[in-house]
N, C-alpha and C positions, 0 to 999 in steps of 0.2 A: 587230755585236752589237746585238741586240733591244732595246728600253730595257725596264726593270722594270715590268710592273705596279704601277697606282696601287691601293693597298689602304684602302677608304674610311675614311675619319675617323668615328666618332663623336663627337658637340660633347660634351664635358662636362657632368656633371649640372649646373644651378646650384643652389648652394650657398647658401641661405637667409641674408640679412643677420642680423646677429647679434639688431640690435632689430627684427624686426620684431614678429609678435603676443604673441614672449614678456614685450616692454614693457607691453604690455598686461596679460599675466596677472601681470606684477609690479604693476604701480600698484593692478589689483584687490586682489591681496593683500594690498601695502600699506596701503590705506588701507581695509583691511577690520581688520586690526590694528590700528593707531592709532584708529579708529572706536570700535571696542571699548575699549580699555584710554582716552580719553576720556570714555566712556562710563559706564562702570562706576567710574572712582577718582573723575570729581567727581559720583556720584550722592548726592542727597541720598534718606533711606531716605523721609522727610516728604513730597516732593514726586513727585506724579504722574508732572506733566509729565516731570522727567530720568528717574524710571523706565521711561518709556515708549520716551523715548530712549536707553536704555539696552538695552532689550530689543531694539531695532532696529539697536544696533549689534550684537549679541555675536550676532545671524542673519547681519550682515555679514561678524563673525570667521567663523563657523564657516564657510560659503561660500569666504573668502578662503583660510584654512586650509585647506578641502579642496583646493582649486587648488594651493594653492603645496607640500604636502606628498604629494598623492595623486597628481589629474589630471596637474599639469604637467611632471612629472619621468617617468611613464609614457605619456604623449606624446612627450617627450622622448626617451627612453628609445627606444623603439616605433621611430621615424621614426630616430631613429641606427639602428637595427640594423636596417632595412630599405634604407638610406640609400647605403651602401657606409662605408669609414673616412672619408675626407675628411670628407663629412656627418656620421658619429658625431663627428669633433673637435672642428667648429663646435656641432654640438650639445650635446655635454660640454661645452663653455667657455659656452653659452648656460646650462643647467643649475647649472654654479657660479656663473653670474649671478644665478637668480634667487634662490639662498638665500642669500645673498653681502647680497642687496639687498633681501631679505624680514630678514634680520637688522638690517639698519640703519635697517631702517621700526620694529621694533619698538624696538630701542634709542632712538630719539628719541622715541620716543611715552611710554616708562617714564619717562624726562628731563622731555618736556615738561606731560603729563599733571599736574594737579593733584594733592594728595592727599586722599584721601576724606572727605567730610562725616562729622561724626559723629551717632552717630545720636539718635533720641526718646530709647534709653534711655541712653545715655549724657549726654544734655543734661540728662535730669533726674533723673542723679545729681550734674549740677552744681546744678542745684536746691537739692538736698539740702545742700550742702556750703554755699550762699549761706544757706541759711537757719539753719544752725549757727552760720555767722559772725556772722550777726545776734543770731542769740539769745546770743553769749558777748558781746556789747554791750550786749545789752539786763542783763545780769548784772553785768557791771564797772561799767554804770551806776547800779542797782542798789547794788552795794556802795559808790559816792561821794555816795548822795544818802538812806542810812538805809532801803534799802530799797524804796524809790519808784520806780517805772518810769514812763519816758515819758509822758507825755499823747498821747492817740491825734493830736489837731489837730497835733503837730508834733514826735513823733518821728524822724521822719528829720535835722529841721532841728538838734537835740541829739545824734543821733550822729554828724550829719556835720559838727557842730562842728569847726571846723579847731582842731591842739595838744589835742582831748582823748583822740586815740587810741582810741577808744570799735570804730572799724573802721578795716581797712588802708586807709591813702590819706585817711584821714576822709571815704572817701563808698561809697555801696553798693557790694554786690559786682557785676560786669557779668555780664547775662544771656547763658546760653550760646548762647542765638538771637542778638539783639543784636550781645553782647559788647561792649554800652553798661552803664553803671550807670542805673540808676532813680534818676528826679529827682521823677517825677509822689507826690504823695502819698494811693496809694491805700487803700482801705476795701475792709471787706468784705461791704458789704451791698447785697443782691441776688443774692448768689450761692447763698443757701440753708445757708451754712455757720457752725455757732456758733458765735458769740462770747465773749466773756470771759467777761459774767457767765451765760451757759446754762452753760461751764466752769466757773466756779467752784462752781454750782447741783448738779452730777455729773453732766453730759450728756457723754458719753466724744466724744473726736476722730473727726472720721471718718476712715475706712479710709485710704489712697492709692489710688490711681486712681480715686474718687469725681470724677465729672464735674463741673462744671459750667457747662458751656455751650461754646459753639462759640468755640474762640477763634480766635488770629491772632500774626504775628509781626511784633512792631513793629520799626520802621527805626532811627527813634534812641537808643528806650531801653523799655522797659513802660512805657506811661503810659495804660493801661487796667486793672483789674480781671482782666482774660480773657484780657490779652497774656501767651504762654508768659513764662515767667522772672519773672512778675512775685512780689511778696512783699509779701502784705499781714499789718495789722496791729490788733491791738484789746484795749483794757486797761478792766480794771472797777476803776474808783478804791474801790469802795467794798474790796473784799476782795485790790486789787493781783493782781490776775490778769491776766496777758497771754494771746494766743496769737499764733500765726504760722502762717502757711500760703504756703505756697512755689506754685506753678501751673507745671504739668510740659503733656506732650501725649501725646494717644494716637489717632494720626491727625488729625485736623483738632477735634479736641473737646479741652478745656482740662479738664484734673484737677487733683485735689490729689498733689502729686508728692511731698511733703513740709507737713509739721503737726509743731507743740511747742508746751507750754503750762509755767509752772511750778505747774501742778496737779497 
């Protein structure tokens, strides 16, 4: 008997390791999402700088994004079914990889991510709210002393009398930049803004958002005139006239965010 013919082998396709380039297009992914969503939750709306980097990541999302939702699954996709099935299998279980693990880049990112600064107009409708507080101090003061409001040289030092409950905590309200209270005792002159007795005289408040001047966001507390959050103060003994003026932001320039007189 003849022996059989030997009938040639073909080698089997190989079969692409699971991590090879698609680790790749995951970690792109990856950390083109957490980019972003870093990016944009601790963006301050005030500061250039993290806008900038902000803008830089959410090029990175959309990039990332398009790979792990478009490209890579119709790659994927594409090479499985040119591939024969074995290759489609590993490819299909490569493909539940990457969304598998593009979902748990974003989940730790939503976790880890800070949560977002708030913004100018929200700080200075804390403003508003710090300067209210003060003026129902300056009133209860007021009603214990016959009418008499503060002397400008040391106002603060009388309502932030400790036991007179004049304000919460008997000390300023904290600056929503800050989120220190105000110790420094400022004035308002220089800043172009009138005073008690041009108030008392009929010289109307000015508007809000009236400028002035370039301010800054102090570290420990306002102890400047022009530091956002700050709250100054000015009283005309002759006719008991106060006013108040609260200092909000609008971009890097320091406004009146807030003004009360009891005129």
């Amino acid at each position: 008997m003849s022996p059989l013919p030997l009938l040639p082998v073909t080698p089997p396709r190989p079969v692409p390791a699971p991590w090879g380039g698609t680790s790749v297009l995951v970690a792109a992914c990856g950390l083109g999402i957490f980019a972003n969503l870093m990016g944009l939750r601790v963006m301050d709306p005030d500061a250039a700088s993290t806008g900038t980097i902000s803008s830089i990541s959410l090029i990175i999302c959309i990039v990332g994004s398009c790979v792990m939702f478009l490209l890579t699954p119709a790659l994927l996709l594409a090479e499985a079914f040119l591939g024969g099935r074995q290759i489609a299998t590993s490819y299909t279980s490569r493909l539940g990889q990457v969304i598998a693990w593009g979902f748990l880049f974003f989940v730790a990112a939503t976790v880890a991510a800070p949560m977002p600064m708030p913004s100018s107009k929200a700080r200075n409708a804390g403003v508003q709210a710090n300067v209210n507080t003060v003026r129902m101090g300056l009133e209860q003061y007021a009603t214990d002393h016959n009418g008499k409001y503060p002397p400008v040289n040391r106002w603060q030092q009388v309502l932030c009398a400790k036991g007179t409950g004049y304000l919460p905590g008997d000390q300023m309200p904290r600056s929503p930049w800050s989120k220190q209270p105000q110790t420094a005792l400022l004035r308002i002159e220089g800043l172009g803004l009138p005073g008690a007795a041009a108030i008392a005289a009929g010289k109307p408040l000015p508007q809000t958002q009236t400028k002035v001047g370039l301010g800054r966001v102090a570290v420990e507390g306002p102890d400047h005139a022009q530091d956002y959050g700050a709250i100054l103060y000015d009283m005309d003994p002759k006719t008991d006239t106060y006013v108040l003026y609260g200092i909000g932001r609008n971009n890097k320039e320091a406004i009146v965010a807030a003004d009360v007189s009891n005129q």
